[in-house]
N, C-alpha and C positions, 0 to 999 in steps of 0.2 A: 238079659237074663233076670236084672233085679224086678221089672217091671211085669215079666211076665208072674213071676212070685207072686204078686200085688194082684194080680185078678184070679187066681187059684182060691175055690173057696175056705174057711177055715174049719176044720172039723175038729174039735176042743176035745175031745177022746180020742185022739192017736196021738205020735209022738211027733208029729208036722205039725201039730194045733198046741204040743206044750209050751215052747214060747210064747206063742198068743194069748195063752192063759195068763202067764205069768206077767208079760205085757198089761193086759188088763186087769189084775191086782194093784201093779206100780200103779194105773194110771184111775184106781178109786182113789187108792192111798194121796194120788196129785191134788186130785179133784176136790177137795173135801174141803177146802178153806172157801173154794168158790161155791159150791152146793151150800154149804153155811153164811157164807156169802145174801145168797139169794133168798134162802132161808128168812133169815132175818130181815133182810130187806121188806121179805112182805109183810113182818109185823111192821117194819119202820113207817111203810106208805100208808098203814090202816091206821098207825096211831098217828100219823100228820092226818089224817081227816079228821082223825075223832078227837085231837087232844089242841090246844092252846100253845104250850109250853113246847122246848127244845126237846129233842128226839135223838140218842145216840145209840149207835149202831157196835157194837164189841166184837168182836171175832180174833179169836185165837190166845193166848196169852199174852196179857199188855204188856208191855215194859220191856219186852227182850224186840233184837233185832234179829231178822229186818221188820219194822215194821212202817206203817203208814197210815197219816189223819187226812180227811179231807172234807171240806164243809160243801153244804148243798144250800143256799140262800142262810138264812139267818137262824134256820129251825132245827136244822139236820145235819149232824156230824158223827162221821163216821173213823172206826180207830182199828184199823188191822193189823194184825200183824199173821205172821204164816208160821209161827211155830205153835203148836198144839190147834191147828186148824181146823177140827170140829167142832171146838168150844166157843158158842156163840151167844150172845142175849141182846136186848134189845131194850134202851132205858125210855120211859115217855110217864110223867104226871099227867094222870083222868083230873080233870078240873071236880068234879061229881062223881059219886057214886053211881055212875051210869055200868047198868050189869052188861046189857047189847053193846055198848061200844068195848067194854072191857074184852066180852067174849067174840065178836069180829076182828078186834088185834088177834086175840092169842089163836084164833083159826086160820088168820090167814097167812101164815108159814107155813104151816101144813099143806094148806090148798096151794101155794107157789111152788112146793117143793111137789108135790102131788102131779100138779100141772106142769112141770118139768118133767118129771115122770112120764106122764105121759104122751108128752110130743117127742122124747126120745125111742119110746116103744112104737110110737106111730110110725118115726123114719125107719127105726131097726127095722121092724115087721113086714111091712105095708110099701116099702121103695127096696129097689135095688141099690145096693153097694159095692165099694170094692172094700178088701177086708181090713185094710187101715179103717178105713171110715164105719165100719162095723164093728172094731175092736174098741173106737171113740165112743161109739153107740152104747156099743154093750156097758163099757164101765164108767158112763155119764149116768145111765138106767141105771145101773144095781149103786152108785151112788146115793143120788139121788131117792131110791125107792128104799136105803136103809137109814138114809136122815129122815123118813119118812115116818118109817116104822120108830125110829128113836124117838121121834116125836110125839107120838099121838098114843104111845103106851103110857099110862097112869105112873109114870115110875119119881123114881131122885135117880138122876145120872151121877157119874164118876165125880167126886170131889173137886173144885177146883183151887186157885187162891181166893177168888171171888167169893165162891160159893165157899165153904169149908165143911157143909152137911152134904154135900151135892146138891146140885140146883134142880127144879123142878120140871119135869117137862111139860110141855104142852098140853099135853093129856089129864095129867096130874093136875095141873092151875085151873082146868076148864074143869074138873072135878072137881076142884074144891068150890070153886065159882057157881057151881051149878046147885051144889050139895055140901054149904057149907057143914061145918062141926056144932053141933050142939053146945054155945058159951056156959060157963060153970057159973 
Protein backbone atom coordinates (compact mmCIF):
# COMPACT_ATOMS: atom_id res chain seq x y z
CA UNK A 1 0.00 0.00 0.00
CA UNK A 2 2.87 2.35 1.29
CA UNK A 3 4.54 1.94 -2.04
CA UNK A 4 1.94 2.23 -4.25
CA UNK A 5 1.53 6.09 -2.36
CA UNK A 6 5.00 6.61 -3.59
CA UNK A 7 4.32 6.53 -7.46
CA UNK A 8 0.85 8.52 -7.17
CA UNK A 9 1.64 11.90 -8.54
CA UNK A 10 1.74 14.99 -6.21
CA UNK A 11 -0.80 17.69 -6.79
CA UNK A 12 0.24 20.62 -4.16
CA UNK A 13 -3.38 22.25 -4.43
CA UNK A 14 -5.63 19.46 -3.07
CA UNK A 15 -5.59 18.09 0.36
CA UNK A 16 -3.49 14.70 -0.76
CA UNK A 17 -0.64 17.28 -1.79
CA UNK A 18 -1.01 19.20 1.75
CA UNK A 19 1.45 17.17 3.47
CA UNK A 20 3.82 17.33 0.63
CA UNK A 21 3.81 20.99 0.86
CA UNK A 22 4.53 20.99 4.31
CA UNK A 23 7.18 18.23 3.83
CA UNK A 24 8.93 20.48 1.67
CA UNK A 25 8.95 23.65 3.72
CA UNK A 26 10.58 21.33 6.67
CA UNK A 27 12.91 20.17 4.15
CA UNK A 28 14.09 24.08 2.72
CA UNK A 29 14.14 24.91 6.46
CA UNK A 30 16.74 21.33 6.68
CA UNK A 31 18.57 22.29 3.79
CA UNK A 32 19.90 25.64 4.33
CA UNK A 33 23.06 25.18 6.35
CA UNK A 34 24.06 22.84 3.34
CA UNK A 35 22.98 25.39 0.52
CA UNK A 36 25.19 27.81 2.71
CA UNK A 37 27.37 25.21 2.77
CA UNK A 38 27.98 25.31 -0.82
CA UNK A 39 27.53 28.68 -1.07
CA UNK A 40 30.42 29.64 0.56
CA UNK A 41 32.32 27.17 -0.55
CA UNK A 42 32.44 28.74 -3.98
CA UNK A 43 33.90 31.85 -2.59
CA UNK A 44 36.30 29.54 -0.67
CA UNK A 45 37.69 27.73 -4.04
CA UNK A 46 37.96 31.32 -5.81
CA UNK A 47 39.69 32.81 -3.10
CA UNK A 48 42.24 29.58 -2.83
CA UNK A 49 43.18 30.49 -6.51
CA UNK A 50 43.28 34.12 -6.06
CA UNK A 51 44.76 34.74 -2.60
CA UNK A 52 48.29 33.51 -0.84
CA UNK A 53 46.98 33.41 2.80
CA UNK A 54 44.52 30.90 4.70
CA UNK A 55 40.81 30.72 3.78
CA UNK A 56 37.99 30.14 6.44
CA UNK A 57 34.84 29.00 5.60
CA UNK A 58 31.95 30.25 8.73
CA UNK A 59 28.44 28.77 8.52
CA UNK A 60 25.95 29.19 10.99
CA UNK A 61 26.50 30.65 14.43
CA UNK A 62 30.08 29.90 15.96
CA UNK A 63 30.44 28.79 19.25
CA UNK A 64 27.18 26.96 20.07
CA UNK A 65 26.70 23.23 19.57
CA UNK A 66 26.60 21.02 17.43
CA UNK A 67 29.11 22.25 15.86
CA UNK A 68 32.28 21.30 13.64
CA UNK A 69 35.97 22.46 12.20
CA UNK A 70 37.72 20.75 9.57
CA UNK A 71 40.96 21.55 7.74
CA UNK A 72 41.63 21.09 3.92
CA UNK A 73 45.59 20.99 3.46
CA UNK A 74 47.20 23.96 5.22
CA UNK A 75 45.06 26.86 3.63
CA UNK A 76 41.44 25.98 4.18
CA UNK A 77 39.49 25.53 7.30
CA UNK A 78 36.28 25.39 7.66
CA UNK A 79 33.96 26.04 11.06
CA UNK A 80 30.16 24.86 10.99
CA UNK A 81 27.96 24.71 12.98
CA UNK A 82 24.05 24.03 12.26
CA UNK A 83 22.25 26.43 14.34
CA UNK A 84 21.25 29.67 12.52
CA UNK A 85 22.21 27.88 9.34
CA UNK A 86 21.94 30.50 6.68
CA UNK A 87 24.42 32.74 8.14
CA UNK A 88 27.51 32.28 6.18
CA UNK A 89 30.80 34.31 5.17
CA UNK A 90 33.85 33.44 3.94
CA UNK A 91 37.37 34.93 5.31
CA UNK A 92 40.44 35.13 2.67
CA UNK A 93 43.49 38.23 2.58
CA UNK A 94 43.89 39.75 -1.36
CA UNK A 95 47.59 39.96 -1.16
CA UNK A 96 46.79 43.36 -3.68
CA UNK A 97 44.45 45.45 -4.55
CA UNK A 98 43.52 43.28 -7.24
CA UNK A 99 39.58 44.47 -8.26
CA UNK A 100 39.05 40.96 -10.83
CA UNK A 101 40.25 38.62 -8.25
CA UNK A 102 38.25 40.37 -5.56
CA UNK A 103 35.14 40.46 -7.72
CA UNK A 104 35.47 36.62 -9.17
CA UNK A 105 35.54 35.44 -5.29
CA UNK A 106 32.51 37.48 -4.46
CA UNK A 107 30.65 36.00 -7.79
CA UNK A 108 31.35 32.87 -7.45
CA UNK A 109 28.74 31.90 -4.55
CA UNK A 110 26.24 33.13 -6.53
CA UNK A 111 27.18 31.25 -9.56
CA UNK A 112 27.54 27.83 -7.29
CA UNK A 113 24.41 28.46 -5.74
CA UNK A 114 22.95 29.46 -9.12
CA UNK A 115 24.40 26.22 -10.73
CA UNK A 116 22.84 24.29 -7.97
CA UNK A 117 19.81 25.77 -9.04
CA UNK A 118 19.94 24.75 -11.94
CA UNK A 119 20.83 21.06 -12.12
CA UNK A 120 18.00 20.70 -9.56
CA UNK A 121 15.41 22.35 -12.12
CA UNK A 122 17.01 20.29 -14.83
CA UNK A 123 16.13 16.76 -12.89
CA UNK A 124 12.77 18.27 -11.49
CA UNK A 125 11.65 19.42 -15.07
CA UNK A 126 13.31 17.38 -17.66
CA UNK A 127 13.53 13.31 -15.80
CA UNK A 128 10.94 11.43 -14.33
CA UNK A 129 10.44 10.80 -10.64
CA UNK A 130 8.76 9.29 -8.08
CA UNK A 131 7.36 11.94 -5.51
CA UNK A 132 9.69 11.57 -2.56
CA UNK A 133 12.51 12.24 -5.09
CA UNK A 134 10.44 15.19 -6.41
CA UNK A 135 9.52 16.57 -3.02
CA UNK A 136 13.85 16.53 -2.65
CA UNK A 137 13.80 18.32 -5.88
CA UNK A 138 11.44 20.71 -5.26
CA UNK A 139 12.89 22.07 -1.80
CA UNK A 140 16.64 21.57 -2.88
CA UNK A 141 15.38 24.34 -5.93
CA UNK A 142 13.40 26.85 -4.00
CA UNK A 143 16.45 26.42 -1.44
CA UNK A 144 18.79 27.05 -3.32
CA UNK A 145 17.09 29.60 -5.87
CA UNK A 146 16.38 31.87 -2.42
CA UNK A 147 20.09 31.84 -1.26
CA UNK A 148 20.24 32.97 -4.42
CA UNK A 149 18.10 35.75 -4.58
CA UNK A 150 19.56 36.70 -0.98
CA UNK A 151 22.64 36.97 -2.47
CA UNK A 152 22.96 38.87 -5.31
CA UNK A 153 20.31 41.66 -3.93
CA UNK A 154 22.40 44.95 -3.16
CA UNK A 155 21.16 44.74 0.43
CA UNK A 156 22.67 44.31 4.67
CA UNK A 157 21.11 41.00 5.64
CA UNK A 158 19.74 40.22 9.26
CA UNK A 159 22.32 41.35 11.98
CA UNK A 160 24.45 38.95 13.24
CA UNK A 161 27.04 38.42 16.37
CA UNK A 162 29.73 38.82 13.66
CA UNK A 163 28.20 41.21 11.80
CA UNK A 164 26.34 43.64 14.41
CA UNK A 165 25.13 46.21 11.30
CA UNK A 166 24.18 43.25 9.26
CA UNK A 167 26.55 41.86 6.83
CA UNK A 168 26.74 42.64 3.38
CA UNK A 169 25.57 40.74 0.51
CA UNK A 170 27.07 39.81 -2.35
CA UNK A 171 25.44 42.04 -4.45
CA UNK A 172 25.97 44.93 -2.22
CA UNK A 173 30.15 44.29 -1.90
CA UNK A 174 30.18 43.70 -5.82
CA UNK A 175 28.46 47.41 -5.74
CA UNK A 176 30.51 48.83 -3.74
CA UNK A 177 33.51 47.13 -5.56
CA UNK A 178 32.34 48.26 -8.81
CA UNK A 179 31.09 51.88 -7.74
CA UNK A 180 32.92 52.76 -5.06
CA UNK A 181 31.78 56.06 -2.76
CA UNK A 182 33.08 59.26 -3.56
CA UNK A 183 36.25 59.66 -0.36
CA UNK A 184 35.56 63.22 1.71
Amino acid sequence: MFLILLTIPIDPFSIHGFPWVLIALWNIWLFQPVVTFFHELGHAWAALLFTREKVSLHIGQQNLSPSFSFCFGKRFLANVSLRKGKWGYTQYQLEEESIWGHLLILLSGPLMTLLLTCLAGYFLFFTANNPVLENVLISWFCANFLTFIRAVLPMRMQPTPSFPEGPPSDGLQICNLLFPSPKS
